[in-house]
N, C-alpha and C positions, 0 to 999 in steps of 0.2 A: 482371547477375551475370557477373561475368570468367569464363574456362572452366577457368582453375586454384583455381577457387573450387568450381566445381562438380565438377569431379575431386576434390577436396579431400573436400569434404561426402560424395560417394558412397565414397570410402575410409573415412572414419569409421563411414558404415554398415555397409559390409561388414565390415569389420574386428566391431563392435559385433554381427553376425547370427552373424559366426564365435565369435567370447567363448559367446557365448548357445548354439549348440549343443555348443561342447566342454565348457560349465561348467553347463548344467542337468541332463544327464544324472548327472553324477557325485555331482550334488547329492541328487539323485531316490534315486539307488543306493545313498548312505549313510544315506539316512531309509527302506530298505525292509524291515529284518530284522526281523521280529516279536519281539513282546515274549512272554516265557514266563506261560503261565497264573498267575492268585496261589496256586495251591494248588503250585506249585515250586519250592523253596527251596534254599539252597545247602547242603549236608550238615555244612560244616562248621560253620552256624547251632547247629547239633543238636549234633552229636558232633565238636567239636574236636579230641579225641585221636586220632580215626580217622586214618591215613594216608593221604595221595592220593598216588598215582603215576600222572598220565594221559598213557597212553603215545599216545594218538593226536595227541597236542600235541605229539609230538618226532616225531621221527626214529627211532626204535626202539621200529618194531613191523612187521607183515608187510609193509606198503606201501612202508615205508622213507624213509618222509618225512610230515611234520606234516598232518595230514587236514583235509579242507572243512571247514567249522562248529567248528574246535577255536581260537575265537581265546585262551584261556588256558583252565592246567590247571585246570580246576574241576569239583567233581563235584557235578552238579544231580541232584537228585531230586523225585517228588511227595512231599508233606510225612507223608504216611502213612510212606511207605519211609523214608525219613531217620528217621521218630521210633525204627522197628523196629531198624534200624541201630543206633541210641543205644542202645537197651537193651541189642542184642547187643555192644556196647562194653562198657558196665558190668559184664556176666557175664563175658566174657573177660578184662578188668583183674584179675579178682577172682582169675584162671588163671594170668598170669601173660603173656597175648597181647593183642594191640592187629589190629584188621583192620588190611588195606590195599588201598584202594579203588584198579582200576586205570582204571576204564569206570563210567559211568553212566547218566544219558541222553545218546543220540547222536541227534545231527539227521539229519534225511531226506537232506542234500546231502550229509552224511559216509557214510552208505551207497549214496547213487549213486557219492562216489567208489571205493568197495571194489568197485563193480560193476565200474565202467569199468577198474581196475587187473586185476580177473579175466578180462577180455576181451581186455588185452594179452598173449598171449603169453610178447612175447620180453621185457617184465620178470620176470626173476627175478633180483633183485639180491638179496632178504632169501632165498631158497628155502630156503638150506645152515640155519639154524637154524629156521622157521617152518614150510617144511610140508617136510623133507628127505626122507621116503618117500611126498611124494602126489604127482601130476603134475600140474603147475595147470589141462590141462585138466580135470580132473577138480572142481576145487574146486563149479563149481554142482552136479554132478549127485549129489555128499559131501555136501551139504549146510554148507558149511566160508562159503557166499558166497550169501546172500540179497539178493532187491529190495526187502527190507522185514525190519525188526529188532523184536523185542520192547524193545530200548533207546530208540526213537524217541518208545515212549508213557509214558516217563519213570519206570515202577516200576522198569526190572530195573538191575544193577549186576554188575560183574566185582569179583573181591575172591580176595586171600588172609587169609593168620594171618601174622603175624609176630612171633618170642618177645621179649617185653622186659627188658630193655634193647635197644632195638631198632639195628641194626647201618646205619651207613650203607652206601648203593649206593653202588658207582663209577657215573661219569657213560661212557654210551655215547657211544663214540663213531664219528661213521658213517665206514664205511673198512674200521673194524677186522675180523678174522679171525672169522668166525660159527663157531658152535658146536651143532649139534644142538641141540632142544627137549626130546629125547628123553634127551639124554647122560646119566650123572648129574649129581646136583647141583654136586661139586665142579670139572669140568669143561662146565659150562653159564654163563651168563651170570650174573655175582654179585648176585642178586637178592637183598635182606636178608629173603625170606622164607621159613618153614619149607619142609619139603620135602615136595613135593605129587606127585612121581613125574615132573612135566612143567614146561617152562617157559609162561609164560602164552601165550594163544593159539596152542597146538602144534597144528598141523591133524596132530590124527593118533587112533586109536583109542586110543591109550594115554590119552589125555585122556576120556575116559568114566569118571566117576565111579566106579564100580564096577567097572572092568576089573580081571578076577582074577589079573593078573598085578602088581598096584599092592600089596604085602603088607605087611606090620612096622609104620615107623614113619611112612612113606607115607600109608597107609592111613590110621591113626589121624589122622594131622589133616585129611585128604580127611573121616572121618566127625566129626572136634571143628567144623569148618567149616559141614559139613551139620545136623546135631542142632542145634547153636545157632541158625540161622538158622531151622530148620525150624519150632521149638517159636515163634520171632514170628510165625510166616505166610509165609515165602519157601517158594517151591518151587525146587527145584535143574532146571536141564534138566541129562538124564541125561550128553549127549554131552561136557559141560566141566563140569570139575568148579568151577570159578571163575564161573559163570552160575547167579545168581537172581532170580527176581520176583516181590513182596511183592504177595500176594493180600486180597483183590478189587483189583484193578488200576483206579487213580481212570478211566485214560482206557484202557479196553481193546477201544478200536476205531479210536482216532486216531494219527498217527503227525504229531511235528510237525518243526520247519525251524528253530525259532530257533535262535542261535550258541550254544555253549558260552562263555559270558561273564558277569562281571559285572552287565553294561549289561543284560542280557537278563532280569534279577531288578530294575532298578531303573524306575521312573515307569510301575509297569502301575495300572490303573484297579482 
């Protein structure tokens, strides 16, 4: 064998050992995302009407940018919560309101991001409308930034009302001039949903359900919100008024990882 032969063939291999380790890992890493239990279904299966705005999918929300595990807006739930949901649809049509889902199960990587974002500092790019009177050091020991979510184990869900004919959103856009969580309504971000005293995920006291300074017509949809959901099985946590989860909770000890996706509902056993 000539020795430009044998240069030849050892370039082949190498070449061929380089392919192999740039192309099996990537390969590996797209077959590793788990698939969501069968008792998790898409909400919209259930209740069509329901609105979904899932804000951890965009750019607008406190992070200020599309979060880990959100690869489309979809809102998963365990199939008990989705059915309860559907019924609280059907009593609110009959009102005159349609919910609008913003959050529902979030995967464990999407709260390790929220970690890692409360641990930087010097971002505060969303501050001025999200948490404009807390100091981000403060969000772990506020309770505003946990290592572990009751959305992980797939019952709870973020939700407002919204009156029907229901009003389109503008589309946020990032850049733009923020506005307190806290402002009023008609100078806060044009959310088409009624008015709840706060914009969604306002880290601030004013967002407790019952804070007695939330009065009129505030009020009364903070309690048409909570009563309807309450009489299915949801319990409100007290601290946001947009946070519930449909009791006895299928998985209330596991926290799981799949994506928010399609795929994540499709070829499970």
């Amino acid at each position: 064998m000539t020795r430009p032969t044998i240069w030849a063939r050892r370039l082949v291999t190498t070449f061929a050992a380089l392919l192999a380790v740039t192309t099996v890992p990537a390969t590996a890493h797209a077959g590793t995302d788990p698939k969501a239990p069968a008792d998790f279904v898409a909400l919209r299966s259930f209740a069509p009407t329901i609105l979904e705005e899932i804000r951890y999918a965009t750019p607008h929300n406190f992070v200020g940018e599309p979060v880990d595990g959100y690869q489309q807006p979809l809102c998963i739930l365990t199939r008990p919560a989705a059915q309860a949901l559907a019924e609280a649809q059907t009593s609110l049509l009959r009102q005159g309101y349609s919910l609008k889902v913003y959050d529902c199960y979030r995967p464990q990587r999407a709260v390790d991001h929220f970690v890692r974002w409360a641990q930087d500092l010097d971002d505060q790019a969303m501050k001025a409308e999200f948490y404009p009177d807390v100091d981000k050091t403060r969000l772990f020991a506020d309770g505003y930034i946990a290592e572990k979510s009751g959305h992980s184990r797939g019952s709870t869900v973020d939700l407002t009302l919204v009156e029907l004919p229901a009003p389109p959103t503008r589309p946020y856009q990032p850049g733009q001039p923020l506005v307190p969580c806290t402002a009023p309504q008609a100078e806060r971000f044009p959310d088409n949903s009624v008015d709840m005293g706060t914009g969604y995920d306002c880290f601030d006291t004013l967002s407790h359900t019952a804070d007695p300074r939330v009065q009129g017509t505030q009020r009364a949809n903070r309690l048409l919100l909570k009563s309807t959901l309450e009489d299915l099985g949801f319990v409100n946590l007290a601290e946001e008024w947009w946070h519930y989860t449909f009791k006895p909770e299928t998985y209330p000890d596991t926290y799981f990882d799949f994506p928010v996706s399609a795929k994540s509902l499709t070829g499970r056993s």
